[in-house]
PADO-558138 format. One record per residue (C-alpha): residue in one letter; x, y, z. Coordinates in Angstrom, 3 decimals, padded with zeros to 6 digits. Each point is the difference from the previous one (the first is absolute). Example, Ala and Ser with C-alpha at 12.3 -4.5 7.8 and 13.67 -1.06 7.14 Angstrom:
PADO-558138
['A' [012.300 -004.500 007.800]] ['S' [001.370 003.440 -000.660]] 
***
This chain:
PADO-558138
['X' [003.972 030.177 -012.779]] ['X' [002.995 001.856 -000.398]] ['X' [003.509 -000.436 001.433]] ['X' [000.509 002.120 002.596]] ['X' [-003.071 000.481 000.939]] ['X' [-000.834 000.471 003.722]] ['X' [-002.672 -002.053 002.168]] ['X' [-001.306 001.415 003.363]] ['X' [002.570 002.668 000.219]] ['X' [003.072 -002.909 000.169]] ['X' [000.046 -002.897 -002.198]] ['X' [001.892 001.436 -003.027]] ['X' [-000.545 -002.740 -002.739]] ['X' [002.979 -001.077 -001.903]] ['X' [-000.222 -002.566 -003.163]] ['X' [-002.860 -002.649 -000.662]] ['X' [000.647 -003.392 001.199]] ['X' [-002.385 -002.298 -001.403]] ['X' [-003.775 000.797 -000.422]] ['X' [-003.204 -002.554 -000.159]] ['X' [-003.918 000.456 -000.904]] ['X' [-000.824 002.485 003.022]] ['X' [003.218 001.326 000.883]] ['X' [003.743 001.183 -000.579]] ['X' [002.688 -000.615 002.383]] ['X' [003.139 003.032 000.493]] ['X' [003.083 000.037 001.459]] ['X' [-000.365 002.983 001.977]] ['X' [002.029 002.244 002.783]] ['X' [-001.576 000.713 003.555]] ['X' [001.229 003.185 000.195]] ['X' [-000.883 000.623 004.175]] ['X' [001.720 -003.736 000.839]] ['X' [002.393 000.613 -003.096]] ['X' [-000.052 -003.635 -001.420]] ['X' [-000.808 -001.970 -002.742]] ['X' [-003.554 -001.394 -000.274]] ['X' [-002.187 -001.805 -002.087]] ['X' [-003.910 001.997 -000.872]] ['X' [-002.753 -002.250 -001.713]] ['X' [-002.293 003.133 -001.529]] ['X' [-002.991 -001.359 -000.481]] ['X' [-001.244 001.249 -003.872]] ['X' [-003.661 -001.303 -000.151]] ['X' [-002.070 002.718 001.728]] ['X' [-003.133 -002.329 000.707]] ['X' [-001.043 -000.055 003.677]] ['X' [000.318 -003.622 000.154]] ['X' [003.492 -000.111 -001.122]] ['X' [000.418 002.911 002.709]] ['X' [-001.395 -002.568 002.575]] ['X' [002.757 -002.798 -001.075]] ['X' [003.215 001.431 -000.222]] ['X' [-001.113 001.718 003.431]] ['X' [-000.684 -003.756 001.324]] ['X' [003.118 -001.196 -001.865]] ['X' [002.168 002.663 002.129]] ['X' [-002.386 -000.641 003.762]] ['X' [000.247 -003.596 -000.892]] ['X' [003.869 -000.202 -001.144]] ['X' [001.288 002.642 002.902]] ['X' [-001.376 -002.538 002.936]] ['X' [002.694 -002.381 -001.167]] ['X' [003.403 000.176 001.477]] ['X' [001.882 -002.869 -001.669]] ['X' [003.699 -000.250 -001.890]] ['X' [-001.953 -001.120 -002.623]] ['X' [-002.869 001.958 -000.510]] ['X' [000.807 003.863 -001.781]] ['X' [-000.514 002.931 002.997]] ['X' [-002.437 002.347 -000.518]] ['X' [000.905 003.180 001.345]] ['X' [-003.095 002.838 -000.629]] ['X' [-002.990 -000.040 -002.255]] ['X' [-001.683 003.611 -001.057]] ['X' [-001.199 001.718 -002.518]] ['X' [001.038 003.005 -002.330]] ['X' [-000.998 002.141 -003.066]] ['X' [001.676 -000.788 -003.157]] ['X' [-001.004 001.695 -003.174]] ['X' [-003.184 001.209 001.784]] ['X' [-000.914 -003.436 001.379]] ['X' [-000.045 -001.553 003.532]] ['X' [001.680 -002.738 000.053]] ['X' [000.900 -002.709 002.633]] ['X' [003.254 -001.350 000.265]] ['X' [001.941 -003.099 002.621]] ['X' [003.765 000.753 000.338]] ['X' [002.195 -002.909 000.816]] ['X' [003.314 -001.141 000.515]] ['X' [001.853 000.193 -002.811]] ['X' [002.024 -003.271 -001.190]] ['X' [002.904 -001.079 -002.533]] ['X' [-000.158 -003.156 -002.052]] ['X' [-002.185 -001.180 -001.907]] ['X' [-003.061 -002.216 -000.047]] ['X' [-000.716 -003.672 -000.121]] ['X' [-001.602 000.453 -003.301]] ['X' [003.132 001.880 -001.481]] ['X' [002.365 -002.479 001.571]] ['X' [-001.989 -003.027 -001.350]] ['X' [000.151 000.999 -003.354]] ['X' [003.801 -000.863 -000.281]] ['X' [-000.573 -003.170 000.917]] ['X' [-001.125 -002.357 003.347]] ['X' [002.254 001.148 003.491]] ['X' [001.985 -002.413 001.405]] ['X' [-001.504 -002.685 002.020]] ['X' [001.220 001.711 003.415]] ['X' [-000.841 003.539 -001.107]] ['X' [-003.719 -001.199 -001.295]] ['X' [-000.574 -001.377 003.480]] ['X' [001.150 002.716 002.091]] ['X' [-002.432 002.681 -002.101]] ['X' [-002.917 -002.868 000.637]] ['X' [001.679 000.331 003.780]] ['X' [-000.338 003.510 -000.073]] ['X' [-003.617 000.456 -001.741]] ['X' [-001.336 -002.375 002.555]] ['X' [001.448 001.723 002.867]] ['X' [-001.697 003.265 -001.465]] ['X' [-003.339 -001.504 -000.910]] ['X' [-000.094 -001.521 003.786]] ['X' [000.408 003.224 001.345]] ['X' [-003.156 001.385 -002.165]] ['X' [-001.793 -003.173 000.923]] ['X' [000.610 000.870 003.749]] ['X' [-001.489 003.537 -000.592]] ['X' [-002.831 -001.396 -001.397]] ['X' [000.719 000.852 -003.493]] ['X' [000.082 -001.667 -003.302]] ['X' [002.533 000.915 -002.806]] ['X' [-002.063 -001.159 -002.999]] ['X' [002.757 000.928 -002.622]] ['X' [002.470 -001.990 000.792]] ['X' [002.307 -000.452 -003.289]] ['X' [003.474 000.865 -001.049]] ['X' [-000.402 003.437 -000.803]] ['X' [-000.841 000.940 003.515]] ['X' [002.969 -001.795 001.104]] ['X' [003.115 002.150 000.039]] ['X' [003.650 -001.452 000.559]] ['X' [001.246 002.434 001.705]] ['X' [004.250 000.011 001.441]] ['X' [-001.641 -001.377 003.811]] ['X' [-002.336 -002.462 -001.460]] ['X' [-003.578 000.190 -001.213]] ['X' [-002.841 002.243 000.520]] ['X' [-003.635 -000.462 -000.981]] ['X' [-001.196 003.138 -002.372]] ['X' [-003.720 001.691 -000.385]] ['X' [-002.339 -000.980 002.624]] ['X' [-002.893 001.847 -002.316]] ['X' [-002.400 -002.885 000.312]] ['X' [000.478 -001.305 003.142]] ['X' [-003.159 -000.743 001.669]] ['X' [-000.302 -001.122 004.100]] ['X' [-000.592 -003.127 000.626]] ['X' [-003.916 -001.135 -000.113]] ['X' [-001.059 003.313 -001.459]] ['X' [-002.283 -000.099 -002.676]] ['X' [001.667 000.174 -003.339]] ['X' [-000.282 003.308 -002.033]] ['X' [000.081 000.098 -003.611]] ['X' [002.175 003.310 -001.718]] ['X' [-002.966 001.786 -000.038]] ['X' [-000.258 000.001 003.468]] ['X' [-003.217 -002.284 000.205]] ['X' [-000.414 -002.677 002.327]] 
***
């Protein structure tokens, strides 16, 4: 993926952001709403990884929570030939848990308000009837208004048989 590039005809994608084993996240510009947004682009191709990061956006956009990243529109688009899905979410400043940590332990009253926060988020998903299953400080971001809980990719509802990353029960 290029910068620049366009996705369904308005999400023109701006500079990488961070990327992980099945997909690359962009700063990007919503050119019809004319703001700022965050686009995961999914880069594996296999129909099962289609099937997650499609979950991941139906399972993350049913949350409305402070603390929980908005998902605004999933598609997909051609890149380079390819059809490829993509979720595009809110897009935040900060930085993560995991980058924060790394400088050394947060004060006592900070540490407690991002457990706070988490909570509060993962109660929400509970009360939807979904499960986070990733829960670690790299899908924590600090953000200037507090935290918010990153990458809902394998969530799974509550009671539902697990799935492997193959897609088999």
């Amino acid at each position: 993926m290029q910068r620049d590039q366009l996705l369904a005809g308005r999400y023109r994608l701006l500079e990488r952001l961070g990327s992980g084993g099945m997909s690359a996240v962009h700063r990007a510009y919503d050119e019809v709403l004319e703001r700022d947004v965050a686009v995961k682009v999914l880069v594996d191709t296999d129909t099962n990884a289609r099937q997650r990061i499609r979950g991941e956006a139906k399972a993350a956009a049913r949350l409305s929570h402070p603390h929980v990243t908005s998902v605004y529109d999933y598609g997909e688009s051609a890149l380079d030939g390819v059809e490829v899905p993509f979720v595009v979410m809110e897009l935040l400043g900060g930085h993560t848990l995991e980058h924060r940590l790394a400088v050394g332990p947060l004060p006592p009253r900070a540490g407690l308000r991002v457990c706070a926060e988490v909570a509060s988020a993962l109660a929400a998903a509970h009360d939807q009837g979904l499960v986070h299953r990733d829960i670690k400080p790299g899908n924590v971001m600090l953000t200037p208004t507090g935290a918010k809980v990153l990458d809902f990719g394998i969530a799974a509802a509550a009671g539902a048989p697990e799935i492997d990353f193959e897609g088999r029960p």
